[in-house]
Residue frames as a rotation matrix with the C-alpha (Angstrom) as fourth column:
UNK 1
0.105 0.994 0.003 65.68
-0.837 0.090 -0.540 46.37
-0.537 0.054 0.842 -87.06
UNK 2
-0.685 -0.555 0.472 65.72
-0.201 0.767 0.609 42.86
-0.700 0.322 -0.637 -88.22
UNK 3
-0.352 0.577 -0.737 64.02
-0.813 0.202 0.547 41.92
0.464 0.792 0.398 -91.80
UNK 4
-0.031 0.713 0.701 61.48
-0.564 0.566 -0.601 39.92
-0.825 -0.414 0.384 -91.82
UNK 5
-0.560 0.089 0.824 61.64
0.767 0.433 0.474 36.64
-0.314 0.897 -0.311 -95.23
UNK 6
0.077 0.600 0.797 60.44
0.966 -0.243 0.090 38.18
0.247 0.763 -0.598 -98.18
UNK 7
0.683 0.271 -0.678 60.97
0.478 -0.868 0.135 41.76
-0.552 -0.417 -0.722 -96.57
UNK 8
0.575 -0.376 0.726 62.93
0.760 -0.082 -0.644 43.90
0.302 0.923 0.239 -98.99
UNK 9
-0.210 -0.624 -0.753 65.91
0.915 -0.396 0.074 46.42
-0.344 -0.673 0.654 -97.49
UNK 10
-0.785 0.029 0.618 65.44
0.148 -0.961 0.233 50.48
0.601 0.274 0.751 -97.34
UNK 11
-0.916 0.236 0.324 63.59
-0.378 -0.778 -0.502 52.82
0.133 -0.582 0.802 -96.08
UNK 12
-0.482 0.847 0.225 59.72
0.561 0.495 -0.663 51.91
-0.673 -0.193 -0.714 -95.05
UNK 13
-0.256 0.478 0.840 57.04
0.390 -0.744 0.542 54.28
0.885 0.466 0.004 -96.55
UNK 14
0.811 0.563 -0.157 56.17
0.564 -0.682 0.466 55.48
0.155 -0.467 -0.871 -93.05
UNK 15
0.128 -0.812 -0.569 60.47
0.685 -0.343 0.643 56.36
-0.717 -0.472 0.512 -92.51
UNK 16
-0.578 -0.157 0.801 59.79
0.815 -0.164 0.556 57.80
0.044 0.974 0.223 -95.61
UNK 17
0.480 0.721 0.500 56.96
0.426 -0.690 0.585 60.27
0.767 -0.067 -0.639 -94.72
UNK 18
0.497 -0.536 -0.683 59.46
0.800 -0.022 0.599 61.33
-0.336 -0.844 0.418 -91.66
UNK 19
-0.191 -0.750 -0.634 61.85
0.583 -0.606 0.541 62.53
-0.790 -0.266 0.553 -93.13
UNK 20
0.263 0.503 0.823 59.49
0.949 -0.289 -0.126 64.34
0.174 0.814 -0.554 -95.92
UNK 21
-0.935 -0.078 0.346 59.29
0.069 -0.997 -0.037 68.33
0.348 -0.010 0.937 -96.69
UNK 22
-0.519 0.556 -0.649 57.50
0.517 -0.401 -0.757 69.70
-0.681 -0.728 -0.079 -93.90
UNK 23
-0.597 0.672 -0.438 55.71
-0.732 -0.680 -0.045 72.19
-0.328 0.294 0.898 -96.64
UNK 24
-0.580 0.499 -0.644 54.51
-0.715 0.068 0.696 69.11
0.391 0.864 0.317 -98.48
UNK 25
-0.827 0.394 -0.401 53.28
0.548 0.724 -0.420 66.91
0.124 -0.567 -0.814 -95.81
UNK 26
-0.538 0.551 -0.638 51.28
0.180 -0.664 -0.725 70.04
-0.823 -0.505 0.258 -95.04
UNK 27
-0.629 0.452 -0.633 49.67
-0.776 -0.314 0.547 70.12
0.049 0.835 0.549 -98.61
UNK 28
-0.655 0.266 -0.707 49.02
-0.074 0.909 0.410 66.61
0.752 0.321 -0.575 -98.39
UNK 29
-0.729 0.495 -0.472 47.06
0.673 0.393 -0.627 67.06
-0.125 -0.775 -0.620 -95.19
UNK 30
-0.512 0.529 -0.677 45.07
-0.709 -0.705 -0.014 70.58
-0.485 0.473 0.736 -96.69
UNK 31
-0.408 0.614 -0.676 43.96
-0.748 0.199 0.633 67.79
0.523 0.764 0.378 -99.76
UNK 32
-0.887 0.269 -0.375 43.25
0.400 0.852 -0.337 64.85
0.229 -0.449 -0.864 -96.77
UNK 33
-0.517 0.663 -0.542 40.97
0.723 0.000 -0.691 67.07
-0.458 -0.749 -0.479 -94.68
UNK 34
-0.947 0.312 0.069 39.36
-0.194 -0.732 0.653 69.05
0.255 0.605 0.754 -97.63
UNK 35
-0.690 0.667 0.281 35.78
-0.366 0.014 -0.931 69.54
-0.625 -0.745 0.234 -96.64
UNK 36
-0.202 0.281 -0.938 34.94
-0.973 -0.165 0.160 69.11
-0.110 0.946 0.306 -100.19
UNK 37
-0.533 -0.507 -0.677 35.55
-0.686 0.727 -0.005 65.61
0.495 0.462 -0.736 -99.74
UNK 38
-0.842 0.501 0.199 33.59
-0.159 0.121 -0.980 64.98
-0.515 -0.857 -0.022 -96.45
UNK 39
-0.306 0.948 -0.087 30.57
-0.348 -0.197 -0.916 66.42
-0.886 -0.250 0.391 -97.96
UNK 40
-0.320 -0.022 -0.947 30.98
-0.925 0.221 0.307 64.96
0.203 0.975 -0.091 -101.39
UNK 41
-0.608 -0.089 -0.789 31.24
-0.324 0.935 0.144 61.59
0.725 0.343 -0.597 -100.44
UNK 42
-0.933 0.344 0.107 28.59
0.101 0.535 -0.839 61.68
-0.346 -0.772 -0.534 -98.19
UNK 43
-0.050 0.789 -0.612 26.17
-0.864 -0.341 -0.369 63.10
-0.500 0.510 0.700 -100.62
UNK 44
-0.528 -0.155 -0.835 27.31
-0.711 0.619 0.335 60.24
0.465 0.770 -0.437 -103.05
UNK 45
-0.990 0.133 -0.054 26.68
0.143 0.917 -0.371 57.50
0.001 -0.375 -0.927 -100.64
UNK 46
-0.571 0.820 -0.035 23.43
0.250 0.134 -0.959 58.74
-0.782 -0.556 -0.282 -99.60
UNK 47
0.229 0.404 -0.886 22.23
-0.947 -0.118 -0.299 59.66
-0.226 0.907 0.355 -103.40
UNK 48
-0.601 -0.265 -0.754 22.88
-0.606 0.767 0.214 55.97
0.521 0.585 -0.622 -104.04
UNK 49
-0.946 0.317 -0.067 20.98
0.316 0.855 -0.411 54.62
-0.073 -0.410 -0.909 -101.34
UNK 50
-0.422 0.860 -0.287 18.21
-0.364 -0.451 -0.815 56.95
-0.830 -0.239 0.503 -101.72
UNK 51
0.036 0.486 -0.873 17.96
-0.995 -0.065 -0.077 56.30
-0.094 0.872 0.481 -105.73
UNK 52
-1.000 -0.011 -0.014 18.06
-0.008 0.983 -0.184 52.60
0.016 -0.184 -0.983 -104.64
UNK 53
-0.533 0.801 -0.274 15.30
0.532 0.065 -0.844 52.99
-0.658 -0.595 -0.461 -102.33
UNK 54
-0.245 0.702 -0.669 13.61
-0.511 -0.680 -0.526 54.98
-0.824 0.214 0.525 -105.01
UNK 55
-0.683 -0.378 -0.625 14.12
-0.704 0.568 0.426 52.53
0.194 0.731 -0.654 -107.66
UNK 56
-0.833 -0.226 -0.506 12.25
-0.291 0.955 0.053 50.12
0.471 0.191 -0.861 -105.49
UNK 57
-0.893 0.432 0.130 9.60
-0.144 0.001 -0.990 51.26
-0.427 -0.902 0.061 -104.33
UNK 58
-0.519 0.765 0.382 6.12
0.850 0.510 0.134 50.27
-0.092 0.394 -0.914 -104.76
UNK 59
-0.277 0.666 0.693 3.28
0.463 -0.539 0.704 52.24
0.842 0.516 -0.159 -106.01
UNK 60
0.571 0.636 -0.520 2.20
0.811 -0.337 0.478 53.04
0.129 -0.694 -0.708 -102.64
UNK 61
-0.300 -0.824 -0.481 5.13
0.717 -0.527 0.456 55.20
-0.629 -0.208 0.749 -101.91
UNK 62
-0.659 -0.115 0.743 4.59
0.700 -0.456 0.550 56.79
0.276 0.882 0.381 -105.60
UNK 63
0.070 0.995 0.069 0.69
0.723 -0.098 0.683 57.57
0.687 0.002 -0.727 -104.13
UNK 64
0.290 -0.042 -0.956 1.76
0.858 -0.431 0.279 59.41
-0.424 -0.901 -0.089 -101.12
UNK 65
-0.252 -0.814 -0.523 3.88
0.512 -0.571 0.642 61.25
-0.821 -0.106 0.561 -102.77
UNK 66
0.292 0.499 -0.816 1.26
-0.411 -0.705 -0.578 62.93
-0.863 0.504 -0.001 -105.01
UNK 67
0.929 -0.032 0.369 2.35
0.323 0.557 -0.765 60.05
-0.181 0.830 0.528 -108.38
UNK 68
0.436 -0.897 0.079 6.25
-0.772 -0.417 -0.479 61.94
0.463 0.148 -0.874 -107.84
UNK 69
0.785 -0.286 -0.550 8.94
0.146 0.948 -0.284 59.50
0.602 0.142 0.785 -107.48
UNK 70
0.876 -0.345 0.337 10.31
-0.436 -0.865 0.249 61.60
0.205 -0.365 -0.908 -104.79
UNK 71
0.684 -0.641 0.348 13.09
0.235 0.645 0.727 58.92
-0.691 -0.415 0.591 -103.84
UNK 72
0.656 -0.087 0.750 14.25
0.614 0.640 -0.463 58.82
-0.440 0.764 0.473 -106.84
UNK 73
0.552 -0.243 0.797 14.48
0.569 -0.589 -0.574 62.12
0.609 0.771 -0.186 -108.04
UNK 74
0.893 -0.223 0.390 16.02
-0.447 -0.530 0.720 63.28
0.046 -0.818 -0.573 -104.30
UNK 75
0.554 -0.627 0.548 18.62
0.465 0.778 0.421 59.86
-0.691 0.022 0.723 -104.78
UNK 76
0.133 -0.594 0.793 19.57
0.924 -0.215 -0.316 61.49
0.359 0.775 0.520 -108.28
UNK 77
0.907 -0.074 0.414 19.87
-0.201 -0.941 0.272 65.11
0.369 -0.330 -0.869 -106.86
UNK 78
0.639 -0.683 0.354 21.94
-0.491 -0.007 0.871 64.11
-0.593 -0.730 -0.340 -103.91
UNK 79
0.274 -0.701 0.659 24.17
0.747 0.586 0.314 61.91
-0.606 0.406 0.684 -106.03
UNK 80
0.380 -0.334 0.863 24.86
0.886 -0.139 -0.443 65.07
0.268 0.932 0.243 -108.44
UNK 81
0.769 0.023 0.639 25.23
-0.383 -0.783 0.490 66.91
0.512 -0.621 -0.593 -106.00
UNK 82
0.499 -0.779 0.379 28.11
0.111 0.491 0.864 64.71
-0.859 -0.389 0.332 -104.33
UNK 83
0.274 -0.762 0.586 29.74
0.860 0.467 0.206 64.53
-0.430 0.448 0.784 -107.68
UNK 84
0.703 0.345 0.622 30.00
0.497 -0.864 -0.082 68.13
0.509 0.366 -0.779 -107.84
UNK 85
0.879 -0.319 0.355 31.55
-0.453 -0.322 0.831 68.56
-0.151 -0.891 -0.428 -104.99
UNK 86
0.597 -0.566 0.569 34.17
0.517 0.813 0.266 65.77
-0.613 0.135 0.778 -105.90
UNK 87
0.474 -0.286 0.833 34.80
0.837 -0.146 -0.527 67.32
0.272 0.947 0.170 -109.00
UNK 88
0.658 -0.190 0.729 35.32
0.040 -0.958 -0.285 70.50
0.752 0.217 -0.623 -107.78
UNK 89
0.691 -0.718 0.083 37.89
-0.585 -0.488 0.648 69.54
-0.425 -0.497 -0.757 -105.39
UNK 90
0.435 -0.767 0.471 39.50
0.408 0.635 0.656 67.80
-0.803 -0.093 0.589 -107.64
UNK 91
0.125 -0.131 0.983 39.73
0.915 -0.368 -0.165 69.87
0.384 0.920 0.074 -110.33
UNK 92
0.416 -0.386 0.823 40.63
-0.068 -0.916 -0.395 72.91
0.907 0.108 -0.408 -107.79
UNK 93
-0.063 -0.393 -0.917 42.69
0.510 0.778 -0.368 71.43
0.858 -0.491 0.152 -105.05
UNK 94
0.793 0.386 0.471 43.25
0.160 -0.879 0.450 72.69
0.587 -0.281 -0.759 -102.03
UNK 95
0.171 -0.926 0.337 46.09
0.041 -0.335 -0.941 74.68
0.984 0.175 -0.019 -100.46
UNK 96
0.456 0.033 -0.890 47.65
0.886 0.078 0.457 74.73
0.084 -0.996 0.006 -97.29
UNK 97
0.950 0.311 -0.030 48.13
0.307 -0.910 0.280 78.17
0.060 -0.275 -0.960 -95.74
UNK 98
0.178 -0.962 0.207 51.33
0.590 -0.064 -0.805 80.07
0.787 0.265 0.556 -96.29
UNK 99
0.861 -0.178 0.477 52.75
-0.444 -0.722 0.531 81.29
0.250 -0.669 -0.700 -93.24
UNK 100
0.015 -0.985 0.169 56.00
-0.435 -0.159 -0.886 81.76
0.900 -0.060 -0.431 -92.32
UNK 101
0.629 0.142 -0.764 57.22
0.640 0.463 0.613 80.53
0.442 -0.875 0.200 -89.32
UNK 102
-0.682 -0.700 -0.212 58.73
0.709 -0.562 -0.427 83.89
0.180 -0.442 0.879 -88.76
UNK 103
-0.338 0.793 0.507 55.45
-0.448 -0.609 0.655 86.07
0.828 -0.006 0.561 -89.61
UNK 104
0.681 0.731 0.030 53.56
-0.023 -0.019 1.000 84.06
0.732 -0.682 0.004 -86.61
UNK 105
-0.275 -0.915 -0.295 56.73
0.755 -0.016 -0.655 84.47
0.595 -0.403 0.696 -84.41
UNK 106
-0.745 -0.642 0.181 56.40
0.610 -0.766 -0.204 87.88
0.270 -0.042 0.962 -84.83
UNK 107
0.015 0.959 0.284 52.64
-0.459 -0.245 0.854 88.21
0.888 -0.143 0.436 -84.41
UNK 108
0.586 0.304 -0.751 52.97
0.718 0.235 0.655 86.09
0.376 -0.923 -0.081 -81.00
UNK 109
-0.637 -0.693 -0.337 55.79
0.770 -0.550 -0.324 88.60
0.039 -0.466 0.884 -79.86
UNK 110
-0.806 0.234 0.543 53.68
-0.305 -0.951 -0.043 91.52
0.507 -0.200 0.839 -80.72
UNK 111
0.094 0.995 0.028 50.57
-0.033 -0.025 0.999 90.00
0.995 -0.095 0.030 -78.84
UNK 112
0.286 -0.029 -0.958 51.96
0.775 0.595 0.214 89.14
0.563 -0.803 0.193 -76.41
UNK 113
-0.833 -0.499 -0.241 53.34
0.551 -0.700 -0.454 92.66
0.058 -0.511 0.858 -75.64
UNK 114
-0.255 0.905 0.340 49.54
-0.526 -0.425 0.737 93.84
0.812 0.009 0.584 -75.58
């Protein structure tokens, strides 16, 4: 592989994730695809644009809405709600499932004999 100026010798970081432990790649993908995270940070976003949009609305809005700043107070919900979620998967991570790679061997052997 030929260097490229300015390119610095050793491993890459992706030859590096290669030749990782196979348990910890598997953590690291448990804390990528936590749902916690999905639904967090889509609350967040959308509690920020809502309490935008509540922020700015005119009086009419207010009037519909019976003199309740409903934007607002739905923007600040959803946004504490998203950071709830956050929090709580960072502050309780998540694992990746412990199975052997003999235990599901031995479960495909015995289904398979059903």
């Amino acid at each position: 592989m030929a260097r490229r100026p300015g390119q610095q010798g050793g491993a890459s970081r992706h030859e590096g994730d290669r030749q990782g432990d196979p348990k910890q790649a598997s953590a690291s993908a448990a804390r990528l695809f936590d749902v916690r995270r999905m639904i967090g940070g889509l609350f967040v976003v959308y509690g920020v644009i809502v309490t935008i949009a509540g922020l700015v609305d005119g009086d009419g809005a207010r009037e519909k809405a019976q003199g309740i700043d409903i934007n607002l107070w739905a923007g600040l919900a959803m946004l504490a709600l998203g950071l709830v979620f956050l929090a709580w998967m960072w502050l309780s991570p998540a694992e990746p499932p412990s199975t052997d790679d003999q235990e599901v061997m031995e479960e495909a052997e015995r289904r398979a004999k059903h």
